[in-house]
C-alpha positions, -999 to 999 in steps of 0.1 A, spaced: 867 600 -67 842 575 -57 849 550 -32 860 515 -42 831 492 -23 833 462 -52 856 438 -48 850 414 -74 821 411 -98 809 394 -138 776 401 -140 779 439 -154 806 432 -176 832 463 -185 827 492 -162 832 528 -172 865 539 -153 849 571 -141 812 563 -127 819 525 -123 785 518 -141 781 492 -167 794 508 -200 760 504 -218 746 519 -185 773 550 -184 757 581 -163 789 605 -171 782 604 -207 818 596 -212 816 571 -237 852 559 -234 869 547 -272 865 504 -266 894 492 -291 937 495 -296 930 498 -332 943 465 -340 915 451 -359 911 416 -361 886 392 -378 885 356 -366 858 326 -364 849 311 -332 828 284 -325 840 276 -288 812 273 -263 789 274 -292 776 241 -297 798 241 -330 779 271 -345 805 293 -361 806 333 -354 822 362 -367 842 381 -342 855 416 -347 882 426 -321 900 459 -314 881 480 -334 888 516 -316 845 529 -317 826 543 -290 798 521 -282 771 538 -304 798 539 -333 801 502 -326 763 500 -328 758 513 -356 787 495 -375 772 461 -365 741 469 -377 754 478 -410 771 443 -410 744 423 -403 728 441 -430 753 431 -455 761 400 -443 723 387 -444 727 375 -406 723 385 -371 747 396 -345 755 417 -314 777 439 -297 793 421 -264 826 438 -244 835 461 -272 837 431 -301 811 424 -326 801 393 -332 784 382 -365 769 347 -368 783 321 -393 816 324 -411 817 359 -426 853 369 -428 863 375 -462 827 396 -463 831 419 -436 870 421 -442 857 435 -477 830 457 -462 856 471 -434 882 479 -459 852 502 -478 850 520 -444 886 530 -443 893 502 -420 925 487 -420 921 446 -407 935 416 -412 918 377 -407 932 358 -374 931 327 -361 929 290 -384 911 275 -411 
């Protein structure tokens, strides 16, 4: 077990519970499963200068599964996007899209938040 030096720290984002490297950085190869399986779909546009993205939450993927699923999005979807802290973000107001596209993957979600 390795010793506990960090105290407090946001620059690396999620670490890996077993090296304590960044989880896009993971040296053990355990690439831990992200999500509780409670998927979620909702719009933000907070600290966005109004712009509206397409957030997927809880979705229970590895990292490289989340990759890859996010690229297959943004494919559909006609936009870009990223992966950030286990959530995939899509830009612009996509819901009822990748809601559609998820439920062809044998993904189970439902649409939170307003509007």
């Amino acid at each position: 077990m390795k010793s506990r030096n960090l105290v407090y720290s946001t620059d690396q984002g999620r670490l890996c519970p077993l090296c304590e490297h960044p989880i896009d950085n993971c040296t053990c190869k355990n690439n831990p499963i992200l999500g509780d399986g409670n998927v979620r779909i909702m719009l933000e546009t907070k600290a966005r200068k109004g712009k509206g993205v397409t957030v997927v939450t809880g979705l229970a993927m590895t990292t490289d599964e989340l990759k890859a699923l996010a690229k297959k999005l943004k494919a559909q979807c006609g936009t870009g996007g990223s992966v950030k802290e286990g959530n995939i973000e899509i830009q612009g107001d996509n819901r009822e899209k990748i809601k559609q596209l998820l439920e062809k993957e044998g993904i189970k979600s439902k649409l939170a938040g307003g509007r």
